[in-house]
C-alpha positions as MATLAB code, in Angstrom:
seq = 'XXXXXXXXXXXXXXXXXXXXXXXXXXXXXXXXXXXXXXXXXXXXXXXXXXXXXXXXXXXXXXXXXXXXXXXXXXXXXXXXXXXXXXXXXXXXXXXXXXXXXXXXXXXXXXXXXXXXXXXXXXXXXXXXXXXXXXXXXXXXXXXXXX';
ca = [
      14.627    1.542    2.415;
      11.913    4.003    1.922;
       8.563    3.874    0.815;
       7.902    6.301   -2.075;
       5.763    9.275   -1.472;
       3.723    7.458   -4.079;
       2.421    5.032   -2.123;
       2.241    7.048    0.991;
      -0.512    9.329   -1.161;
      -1.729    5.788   -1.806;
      -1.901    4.427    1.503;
      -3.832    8.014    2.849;
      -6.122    7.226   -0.178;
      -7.066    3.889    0.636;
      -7.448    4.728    4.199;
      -9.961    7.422    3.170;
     -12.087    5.416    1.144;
     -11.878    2.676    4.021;
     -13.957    5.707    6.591;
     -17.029    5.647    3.990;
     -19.756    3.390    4.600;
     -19.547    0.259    2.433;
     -21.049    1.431   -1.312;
     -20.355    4.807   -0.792;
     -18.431    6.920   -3.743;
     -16.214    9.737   -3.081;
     -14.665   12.043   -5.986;
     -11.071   12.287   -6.694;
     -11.434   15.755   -5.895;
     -12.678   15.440   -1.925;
     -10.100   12.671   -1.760;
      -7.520   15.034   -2.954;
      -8.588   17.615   -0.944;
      -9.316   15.820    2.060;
      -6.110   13.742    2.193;
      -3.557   16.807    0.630;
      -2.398   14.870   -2.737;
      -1.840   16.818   -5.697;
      -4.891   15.926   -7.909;
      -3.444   14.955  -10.950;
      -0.958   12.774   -8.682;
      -3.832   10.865   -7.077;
      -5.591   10.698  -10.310;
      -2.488    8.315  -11.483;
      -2.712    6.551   -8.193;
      -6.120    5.613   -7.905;
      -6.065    3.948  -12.048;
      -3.015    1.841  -10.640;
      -4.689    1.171   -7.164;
      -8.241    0.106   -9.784;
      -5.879   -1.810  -12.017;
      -4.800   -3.823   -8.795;
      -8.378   -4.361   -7.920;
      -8.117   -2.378   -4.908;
     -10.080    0.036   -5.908;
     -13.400    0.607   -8.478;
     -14.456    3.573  -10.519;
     -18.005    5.271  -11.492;
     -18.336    7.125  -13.671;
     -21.285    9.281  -14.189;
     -23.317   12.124  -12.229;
     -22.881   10.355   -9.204;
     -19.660    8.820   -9.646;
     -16.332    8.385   -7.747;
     -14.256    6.082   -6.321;
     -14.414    3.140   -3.780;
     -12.825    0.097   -1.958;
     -13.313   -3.105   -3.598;
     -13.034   -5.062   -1.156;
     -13.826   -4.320    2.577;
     -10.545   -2.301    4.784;
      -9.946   -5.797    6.647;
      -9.244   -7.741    3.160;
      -6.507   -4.638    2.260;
      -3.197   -4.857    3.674;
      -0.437   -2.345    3.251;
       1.191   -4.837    1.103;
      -1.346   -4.724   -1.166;
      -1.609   -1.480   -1.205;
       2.326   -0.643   -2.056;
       3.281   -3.410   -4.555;
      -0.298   -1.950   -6.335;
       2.089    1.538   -6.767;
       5.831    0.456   -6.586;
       5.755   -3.374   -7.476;
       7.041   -6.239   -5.266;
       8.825   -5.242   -2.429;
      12.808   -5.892   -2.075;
      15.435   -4.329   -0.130;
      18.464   -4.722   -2.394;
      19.153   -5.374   -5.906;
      20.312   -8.707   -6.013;
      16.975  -10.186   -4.541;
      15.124   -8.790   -6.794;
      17.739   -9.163   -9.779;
      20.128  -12.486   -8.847;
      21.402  -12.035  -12.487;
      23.066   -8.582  -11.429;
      24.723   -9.427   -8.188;
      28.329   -9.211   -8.206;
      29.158  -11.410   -5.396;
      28.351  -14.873   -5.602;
      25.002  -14.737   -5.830;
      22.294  -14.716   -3.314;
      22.487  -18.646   -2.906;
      26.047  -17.794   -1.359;
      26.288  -14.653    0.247;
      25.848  -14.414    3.273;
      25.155  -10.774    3.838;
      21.871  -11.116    0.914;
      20.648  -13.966    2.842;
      20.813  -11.803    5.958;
      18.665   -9.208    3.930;
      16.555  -11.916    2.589;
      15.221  -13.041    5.524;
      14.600   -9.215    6.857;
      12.849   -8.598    3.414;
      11.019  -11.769    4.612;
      10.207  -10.267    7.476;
       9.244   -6.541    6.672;
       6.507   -7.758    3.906;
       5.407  -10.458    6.524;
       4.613   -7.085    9.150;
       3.228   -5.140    6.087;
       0.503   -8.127    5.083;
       0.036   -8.721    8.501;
      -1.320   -4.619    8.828;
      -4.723   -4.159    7.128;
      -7.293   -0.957    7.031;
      -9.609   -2.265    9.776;
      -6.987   -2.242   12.193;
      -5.636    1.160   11.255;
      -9.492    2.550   10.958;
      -9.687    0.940   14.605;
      -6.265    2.524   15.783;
      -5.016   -0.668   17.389;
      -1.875   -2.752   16.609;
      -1.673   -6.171   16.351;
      -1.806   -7.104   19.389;
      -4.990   -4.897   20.211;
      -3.077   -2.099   22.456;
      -3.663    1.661   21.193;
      -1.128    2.922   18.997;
       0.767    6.274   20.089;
       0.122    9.660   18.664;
       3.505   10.426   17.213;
];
């Protein structure tokens, strides 16, 4: 499993908007150029990210874009089932109709990936924009440059 490049723009998006004071507007342009997504991509983004409620546009003189709600209320959850949809790991979770082998009730192997789908959108609620704005992890040690 990947994340799409979609939400990764996404993700840099809403982590821009989170390092504006609260009320403040930036353009899709100084987002774009700022965070290096293709404008016309982020343009896309940031309707689906509004259409979520993640995000609210301005227009006008002094329009823009901003959070609406405040970084610690955004998780990265939110953020990529606002571009891709739910999250799932494998077909048959998110389509029991199409699996092939017994169904997920049965198998063994999609309860195994059940439980780590479990798991992997548990860690991605559990991450929101205040922590990442305040580089710590969970459990309030520094993360590592990479």
């Amino acid at each position: 499993m990947r994340i799409t490049q979609e939400a990764d723009y996404a993700l840099r998006a809403i982590y821009y908007l989170s390092t504006l004071e609260e009320g403040t507007k930036a353009s899709a342009n100084v987002i774009a150029r700022s965070q290096n997504i293709p404008l016309r991509f982020l343009l896309k983004l940031l309707q689906k990210l509004r259409n979520a409620g993640l995000v609210e546009s301005y227009m006008g003189v002094n329009g823009g874009y901003a959070l609406s709600r405040k970084p610690k209320d955004i998780s990265f959850l939110d953020v990529i089932e606002a571009i891709d949809g739910p999250v799932y790991i494998n077909r048959c979770l998110y389509d029991p109709e199409s699996c092939n082998n017994l169904g997920v009730e049965k198998c063994s192997i999609h309860k195994a990936l059940h439980q780590i789908q479990e798991n992997l959108k548990k860690d991605l609620s559990s991450i929101n924009f205040q922590q990442v704005l305040d580089d710590t992890e969970l459990d309030g040690t520094e993360y590592e440059e990479v």
